[in-house]
C-alpha positions as CSV (number, residue, x, y, z in Angstrom):
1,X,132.3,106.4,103.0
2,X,134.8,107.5,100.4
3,X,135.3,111.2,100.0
4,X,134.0,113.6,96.3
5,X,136.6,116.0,95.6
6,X,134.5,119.1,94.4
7,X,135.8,121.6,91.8
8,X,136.4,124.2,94.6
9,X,139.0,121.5,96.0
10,X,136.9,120.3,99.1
11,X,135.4,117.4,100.0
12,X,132.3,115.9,101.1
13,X,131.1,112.4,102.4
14,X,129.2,110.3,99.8
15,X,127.6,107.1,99.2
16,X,127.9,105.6,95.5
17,X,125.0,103.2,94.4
18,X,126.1,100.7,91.9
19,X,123.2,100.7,89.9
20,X,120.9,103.0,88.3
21,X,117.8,104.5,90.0
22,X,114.7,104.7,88.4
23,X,111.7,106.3,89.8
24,X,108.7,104.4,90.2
25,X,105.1,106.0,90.4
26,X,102.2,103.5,90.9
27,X,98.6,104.8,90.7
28,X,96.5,102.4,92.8
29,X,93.2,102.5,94.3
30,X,93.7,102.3,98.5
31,X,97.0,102.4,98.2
32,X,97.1,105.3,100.6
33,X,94.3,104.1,102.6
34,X,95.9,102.5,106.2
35,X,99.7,102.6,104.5
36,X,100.9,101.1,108.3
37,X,99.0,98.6,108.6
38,X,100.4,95.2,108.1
39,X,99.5,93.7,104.4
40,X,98.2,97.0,103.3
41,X,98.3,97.9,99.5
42,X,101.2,99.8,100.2
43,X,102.7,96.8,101.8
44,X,101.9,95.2,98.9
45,X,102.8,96.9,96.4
46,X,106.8,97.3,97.8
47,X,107.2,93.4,97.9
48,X,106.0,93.3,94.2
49,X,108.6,95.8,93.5
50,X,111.3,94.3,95.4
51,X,110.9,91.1,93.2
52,X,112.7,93.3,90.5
53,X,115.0,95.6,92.4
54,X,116.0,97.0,95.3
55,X,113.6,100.0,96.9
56,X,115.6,102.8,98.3
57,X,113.0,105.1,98.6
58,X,109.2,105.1,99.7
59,X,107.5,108.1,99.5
60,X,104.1,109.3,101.2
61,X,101.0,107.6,99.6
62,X,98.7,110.1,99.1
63,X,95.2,109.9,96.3
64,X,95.6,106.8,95.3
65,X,99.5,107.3,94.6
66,X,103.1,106.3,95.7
67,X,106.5,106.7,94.5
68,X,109.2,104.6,94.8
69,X,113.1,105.1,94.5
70,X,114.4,101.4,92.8
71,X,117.9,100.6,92.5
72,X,118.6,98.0,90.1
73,X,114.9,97.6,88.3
74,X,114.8,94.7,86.0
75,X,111.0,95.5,85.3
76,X,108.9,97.9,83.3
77,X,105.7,99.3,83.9
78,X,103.6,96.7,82.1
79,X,105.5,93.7,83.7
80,X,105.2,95.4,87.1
81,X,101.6,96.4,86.3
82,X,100.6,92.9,85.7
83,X,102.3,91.8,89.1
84,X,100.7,94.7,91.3
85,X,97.5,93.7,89.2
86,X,98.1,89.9,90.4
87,X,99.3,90.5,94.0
88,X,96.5,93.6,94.6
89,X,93.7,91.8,94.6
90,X,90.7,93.4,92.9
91,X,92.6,96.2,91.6
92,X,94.0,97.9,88.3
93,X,97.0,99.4,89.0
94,X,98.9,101.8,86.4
95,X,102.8,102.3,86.7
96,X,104.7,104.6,85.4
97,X,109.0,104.3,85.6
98,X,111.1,106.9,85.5
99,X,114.6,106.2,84.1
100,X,116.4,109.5,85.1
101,X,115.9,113.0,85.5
102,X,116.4,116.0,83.5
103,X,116.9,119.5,85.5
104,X,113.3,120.1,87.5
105,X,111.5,117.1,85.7
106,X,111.5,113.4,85.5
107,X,112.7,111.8,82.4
């Protein structure tokens, strides 16, 4: 890993992503019931995603929610909530990306 010099002259061990990361929430119905289990909505859901970037990060489903980490996304919401919508069978999914952050919020 290549080292950061810091304004106080020291150094610490990084890792530099070559893309941006947006932040992905998806609001959809199950999506935290059974996340384990193999072809859940959870499941799902990340392979939709994936089609359009690379997920870093998975949070904890929990009500009906998950966030994702995406390096890379090629997508917005209403493109990936027409996929999820598609791949989710009987389902209405509704997505909301993040393109940055701004001090304690999302941006």
């Amino acid at each position: 890993m290549p080292g950061l010099t810091r304004v106080n002259g020291g150094t610490g061990a990084i890792e530099l992503i070559g893309r941006d990361i947006d932040w992905v929430l998806i609001d959809s119905t199950g999506i935290d019931t059974t996340p384990t289990a193999v072809d859940s909505n959870l499941e799902i859901a990340m392979r939709v995603v994936e089609q359009y970037g690379t997920v870093t990060i998975v949070g904890t489903p929990a009500t009906s929610a998950v966030r994702f980490a995406v390096e890379g996304l090629s997508a917005n919401a209403a493109v990936l909530d027409t996929a999820l919508a598609a791949a989710i069978s009987g389902n209405t999914p509704a997505t909301t990306v993040h393109t940055g952050l701004s001090g304690a919020v999302f941006a």
